[in-house]
N, C-alpha and C positions, 0 to 999 in steps of 0.2 A: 767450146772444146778445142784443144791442141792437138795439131802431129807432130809428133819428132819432140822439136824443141821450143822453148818458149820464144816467143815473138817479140822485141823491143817494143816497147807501147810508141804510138805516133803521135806528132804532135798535136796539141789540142787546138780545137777552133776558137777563133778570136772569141766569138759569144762565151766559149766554156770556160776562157780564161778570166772575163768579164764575171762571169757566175762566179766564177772560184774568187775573185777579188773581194766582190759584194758579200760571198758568205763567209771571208776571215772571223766577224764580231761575231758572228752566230758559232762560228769553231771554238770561240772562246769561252764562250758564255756556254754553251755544250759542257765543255772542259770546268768551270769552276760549279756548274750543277751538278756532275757527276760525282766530280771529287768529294763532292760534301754528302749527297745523296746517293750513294753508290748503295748501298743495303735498299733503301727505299728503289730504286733502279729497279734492280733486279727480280724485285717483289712483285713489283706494278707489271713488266711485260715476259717477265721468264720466274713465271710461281713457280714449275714444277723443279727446277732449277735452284731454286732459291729452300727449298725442303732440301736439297743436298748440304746447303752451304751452312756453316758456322762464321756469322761477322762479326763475331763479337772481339779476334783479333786482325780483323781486316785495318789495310794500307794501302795507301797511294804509295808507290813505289817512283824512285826518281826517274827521271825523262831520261830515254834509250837514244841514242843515234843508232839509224841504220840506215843501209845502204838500198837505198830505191832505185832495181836493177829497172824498172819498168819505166820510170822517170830519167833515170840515169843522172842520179842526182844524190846527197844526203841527206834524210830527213831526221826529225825528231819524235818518236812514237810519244807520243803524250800523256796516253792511259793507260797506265798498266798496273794491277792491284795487285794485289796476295791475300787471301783469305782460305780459310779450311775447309774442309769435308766436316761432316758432325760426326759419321760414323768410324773416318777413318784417321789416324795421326800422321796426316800429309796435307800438303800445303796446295794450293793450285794458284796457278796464274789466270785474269783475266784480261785478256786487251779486249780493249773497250775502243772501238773507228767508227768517228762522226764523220757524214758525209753529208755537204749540202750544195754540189754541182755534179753536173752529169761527169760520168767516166767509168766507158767502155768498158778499163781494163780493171774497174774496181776490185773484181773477185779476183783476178790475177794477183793483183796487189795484194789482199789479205792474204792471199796462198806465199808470197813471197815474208810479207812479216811472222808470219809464223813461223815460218821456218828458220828466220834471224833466231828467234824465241827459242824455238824449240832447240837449236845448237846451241844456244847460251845458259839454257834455264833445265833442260832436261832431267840432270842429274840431281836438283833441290827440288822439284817442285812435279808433283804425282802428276798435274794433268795441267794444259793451258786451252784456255777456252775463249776463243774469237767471238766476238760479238760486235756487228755493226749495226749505227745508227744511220738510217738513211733520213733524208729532211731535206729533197729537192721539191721547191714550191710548187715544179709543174706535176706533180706525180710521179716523175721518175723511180723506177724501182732499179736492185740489181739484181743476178741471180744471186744465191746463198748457195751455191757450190762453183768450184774450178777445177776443171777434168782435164786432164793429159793423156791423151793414145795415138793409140798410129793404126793403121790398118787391120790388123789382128787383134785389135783389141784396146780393156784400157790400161794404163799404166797407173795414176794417180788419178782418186774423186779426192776431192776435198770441201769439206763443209762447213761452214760457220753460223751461228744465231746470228737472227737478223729480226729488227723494227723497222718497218717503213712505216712515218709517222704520218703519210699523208693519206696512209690507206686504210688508219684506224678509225672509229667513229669517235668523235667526242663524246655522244651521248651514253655510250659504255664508261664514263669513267666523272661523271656528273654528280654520283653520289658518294665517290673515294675524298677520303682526308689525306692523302699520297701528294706531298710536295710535287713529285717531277708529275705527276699527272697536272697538277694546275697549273704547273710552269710551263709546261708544253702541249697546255690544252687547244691554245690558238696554234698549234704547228699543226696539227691533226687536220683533216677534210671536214670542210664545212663549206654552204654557197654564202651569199648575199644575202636570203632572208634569212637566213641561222643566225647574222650577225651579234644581235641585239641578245637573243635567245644563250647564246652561247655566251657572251658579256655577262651576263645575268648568274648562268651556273658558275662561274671563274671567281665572279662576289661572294656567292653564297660560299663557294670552297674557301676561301680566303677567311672570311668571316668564324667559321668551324674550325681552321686550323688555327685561330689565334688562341694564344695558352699553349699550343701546342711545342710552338715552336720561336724560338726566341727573336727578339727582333732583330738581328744580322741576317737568319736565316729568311725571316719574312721578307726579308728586303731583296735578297738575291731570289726567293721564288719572282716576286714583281718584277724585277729588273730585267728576269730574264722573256717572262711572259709580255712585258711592252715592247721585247723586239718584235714580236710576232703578232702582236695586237695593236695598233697604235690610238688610244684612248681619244674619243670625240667627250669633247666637255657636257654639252648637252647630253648628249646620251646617256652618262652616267651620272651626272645629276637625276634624269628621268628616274633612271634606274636605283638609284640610292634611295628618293623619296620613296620608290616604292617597296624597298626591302625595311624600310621605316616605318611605314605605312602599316607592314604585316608584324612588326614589332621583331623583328629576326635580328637587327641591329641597330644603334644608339648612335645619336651625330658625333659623338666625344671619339666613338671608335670607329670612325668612316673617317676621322681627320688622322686618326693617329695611323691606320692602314692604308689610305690611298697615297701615293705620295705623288699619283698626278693632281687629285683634288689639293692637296698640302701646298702643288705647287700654285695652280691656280688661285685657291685661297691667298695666300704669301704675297701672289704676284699684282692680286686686286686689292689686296689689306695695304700692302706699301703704298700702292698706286694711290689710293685712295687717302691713306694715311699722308701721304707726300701732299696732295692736293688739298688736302683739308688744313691739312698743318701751314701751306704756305699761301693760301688764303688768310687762315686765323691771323699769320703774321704779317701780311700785307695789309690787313683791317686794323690790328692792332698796333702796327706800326703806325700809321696813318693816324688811327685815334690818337697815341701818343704823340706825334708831332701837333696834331690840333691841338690838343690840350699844353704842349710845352708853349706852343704859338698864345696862345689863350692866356697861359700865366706870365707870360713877358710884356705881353700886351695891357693885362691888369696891372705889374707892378709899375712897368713905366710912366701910366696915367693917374696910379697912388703917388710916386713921386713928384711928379709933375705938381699933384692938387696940394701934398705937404708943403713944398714952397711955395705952394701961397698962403698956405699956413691955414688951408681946411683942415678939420680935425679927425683924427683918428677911426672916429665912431660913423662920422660920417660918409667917409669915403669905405669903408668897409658894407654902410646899408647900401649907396651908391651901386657897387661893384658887385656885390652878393657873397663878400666872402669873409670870412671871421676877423674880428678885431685883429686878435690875435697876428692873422698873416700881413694885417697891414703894420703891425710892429714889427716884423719880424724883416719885412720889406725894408724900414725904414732904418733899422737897425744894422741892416747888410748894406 
């Protein structure tokens, strides 16, 4: 809560500025899941919402600059769609704020982009609707409103939809075919012994969504899920024999969807391939110089016996080798 007027945000502590470093990749990968899964998005954690909306002529809308009174700085808003009402023939905006370090003034900050929004967008567009994604690894949550009063009372609430993804259960979203549910199933609260268990449901989603969704798309749900999961080799070998085992999936389609096992595969297949191949060729080099050694050795001692004018036949049963190469010797 504010009095009077809004308060310059302070500056951040070294840690938080260290968090906000470490979670750039995950700002981004946020950023190219949504873009592409924005209908799926909103299905997964705001149903009731999502019965409002018509996507079928939804858009990423281009990057905003606005002015970040609270940073006292310029930034670039990143997500901002257009999509319809079903009932009505009006447009809305959604900004969509990924957050994955702590800050205080979070809800400040949403209350301040909106209101860029709301003076630039007012006039085309029926309604614009905040929504933040929270995803600090310690739990960190923010509120989902930002209030202004003074003594007598309030001036301004403000509220926006909000995901803390760390305060969701995984186990609610175990049996969804929902891309951004599998993508951000390891973002979710899980301990230590979950680990394995929750591995395990991520496969089986994975597996269920193939056919569904094309392989560009497959690939960026994966990409973005190993940020938050980081794949133990054994482990998921374990785990694969056993989804094999139950006949749920085929080795052809565990090489063509993992692309940590693809790597690993790849990485042993060369390795292996390399080592085998430059063995074969260190043997075979080796045989081939014995045997070159071998036949210099034989033709020099054919020549030797022809000037003494041992005969052909002879020096061929001698040596073990065909009449033939001892003309052929004799003749070069």
């Amino acid at each position: 809560m504010r009095f009077g007027k809004l308060v310059p945000k302070m500056d951040r502590t070294k840690s938080d500025k260290q968090d906000f470093n470490h979670a750039i990749p995950h700002d981004e990968a946020f950023k190219k899941l949504l873009q592409t899964f924005f209908a799926e998005f909103i299905e997964l954690f705001f149903p009731e919402l999502d019965k409002l909306l018509d996507h079928r002529d939804a858009k990423f809308l281009m990057q905003e600059l606005l002015v970040d009174v609270v940073g006292e700085s310029a930034r670039t808003l990143d997500l901002l769609f257009e999509t319809r009402y079903k009932t009505e023939n009006a447009f809305v905006l959604i900004h969509l704020e990924p957050n994955a370090y702590r800050d205080p003034d979070f809800a400040e900050r949403m209350y301040i982009y909106y209101g860029r929004l709301y003076e630039r967008h007012r006039h085309s567009h029926r309604c614009i609707i905040p929504i933040a994604v929270i995803a600090v690894d310690d739990g960190w949550d923010a509120p989902d409103e930002f209030v202004i009063s003074y003594p007598l009372g309030e001036i301004i609430r403000f509220r926006y939809l909000k995901v803390n993804l760390k305060k969701l259960s995984w186990r609610k979203f175990i049996d969804s075919d929902n891309p951004v549910a599998a993508a951000l199933m390891a973002k979710m609260g899980y301990n230590k012994g979950e680990r394995r268990e929750l591995r395990t449901a991520y496969l089986r989603m994975l597996f269920r969504m193939r056919g569904k969704q094309n392989d560009a798309r497959m690939a960026l749900i994966m990409s973005v899920a190993d940020l938050y999961f980081k794949p133990i080799e054994e482990e998921d070998r374990s785990i694969l024999r056993e989804l094999q085992d139950q006949q749920i999936v085929k080795e052809e389609e565990i090489m063509e969807l993992m692309p940590a096992w693809k790597r690993w595969g790849l990485e042993e297949g060369l390795q292996k391939g390399l080592e085998e191949g430059l063995q074969k060729g260190r043997e075979e080099g080796r045989e081939e110089g014995r045997e070159e050694g071998r036949d210099a050795e034989r033709r020099a001692i054919a020549l030797r016996m022809l000037g003494k004018g041992i005969r052909p036949e002879e020096i061929a049963d001698l040596l073990q080798v065909p009449e033939e190469q001892v003309d052929q010797w004799r003749r070069s």
